[in-house]
C-alpha positions in Angstrom: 104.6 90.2 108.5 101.0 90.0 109.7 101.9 87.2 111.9 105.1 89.0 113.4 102.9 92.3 113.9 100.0 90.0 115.8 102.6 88.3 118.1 104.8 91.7 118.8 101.9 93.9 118.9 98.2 93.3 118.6 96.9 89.8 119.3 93.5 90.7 117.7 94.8 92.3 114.9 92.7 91.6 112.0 93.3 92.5 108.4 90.1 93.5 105.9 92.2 93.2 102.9 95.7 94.3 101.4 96.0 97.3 99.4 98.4 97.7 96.1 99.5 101.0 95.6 102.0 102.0 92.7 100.8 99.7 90.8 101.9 99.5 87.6 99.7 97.1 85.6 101.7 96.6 82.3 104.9 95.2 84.1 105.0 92.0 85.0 106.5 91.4 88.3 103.9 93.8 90.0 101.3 91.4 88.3 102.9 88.4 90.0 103.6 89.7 92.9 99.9 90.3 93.4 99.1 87.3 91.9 101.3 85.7 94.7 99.7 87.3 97.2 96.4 86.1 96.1 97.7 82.7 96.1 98.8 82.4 99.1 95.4 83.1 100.8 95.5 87.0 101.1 92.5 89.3 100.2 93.8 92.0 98.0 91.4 94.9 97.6 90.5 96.4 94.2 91.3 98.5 92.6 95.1 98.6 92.4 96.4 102.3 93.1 98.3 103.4 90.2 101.4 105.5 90.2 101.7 109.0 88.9 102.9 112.3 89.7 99.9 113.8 90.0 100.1 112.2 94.2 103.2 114.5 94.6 101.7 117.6 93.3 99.1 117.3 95.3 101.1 116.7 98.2 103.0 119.7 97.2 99.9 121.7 96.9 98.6 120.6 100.1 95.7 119.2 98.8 94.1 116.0 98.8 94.5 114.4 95.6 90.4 113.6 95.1 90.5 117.9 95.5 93.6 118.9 93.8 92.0 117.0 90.6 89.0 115.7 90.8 88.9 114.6 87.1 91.9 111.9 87.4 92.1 107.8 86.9 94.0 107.9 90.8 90.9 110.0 92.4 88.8 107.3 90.6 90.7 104.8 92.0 90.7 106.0 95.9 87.4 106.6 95.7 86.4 103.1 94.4 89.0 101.9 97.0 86.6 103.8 99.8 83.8 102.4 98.5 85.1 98.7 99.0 86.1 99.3 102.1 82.9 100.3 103.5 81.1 97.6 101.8 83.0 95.7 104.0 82.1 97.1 107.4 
């Protein structure tokens, strides 16, 4: 898909890495499909985002989720996500 997007769209495109969201990491085919990924060459950031419903509240309070509750694993999760990607740059 990268390639079709580079050829359609944006020669130059570069990708820093690939990001997992609703990621459930006791089921085995998100696992695989993630360790496929990996296999084939890809950079896959860390750490996975996990699902919950806590996204959807958020959304439904119109609040970002890192404000709508500070204290949970997925505001942990974004924020080590952040922190990744500006080690990068």
């Amino acid at each position: 898909m990268i390639g079709e997007v580079r050829i359609d769209h944006n020669p130059k495109l570069e990708v820093e890495g690939i990001t997992v969201n609703q990621f459930q990491n006791r089921a085995n085919l998100p696992r695989r499909l993630v360790e496929n990924l990996v296999d084939e060459g890809q950079r896959v950031l860390n750490p996975r985002i996990s699902t919950s419903v806590r996204v959807r509240k958020s959304h439904s309070a119109e609040k970002p989720l890192i404000h709508f509750d500070t204290r949970h694993k997925l505001s942990d999760e974004f924020q080590a996500l952040h922190a990744e990607l500006e080690a990068l740059s």
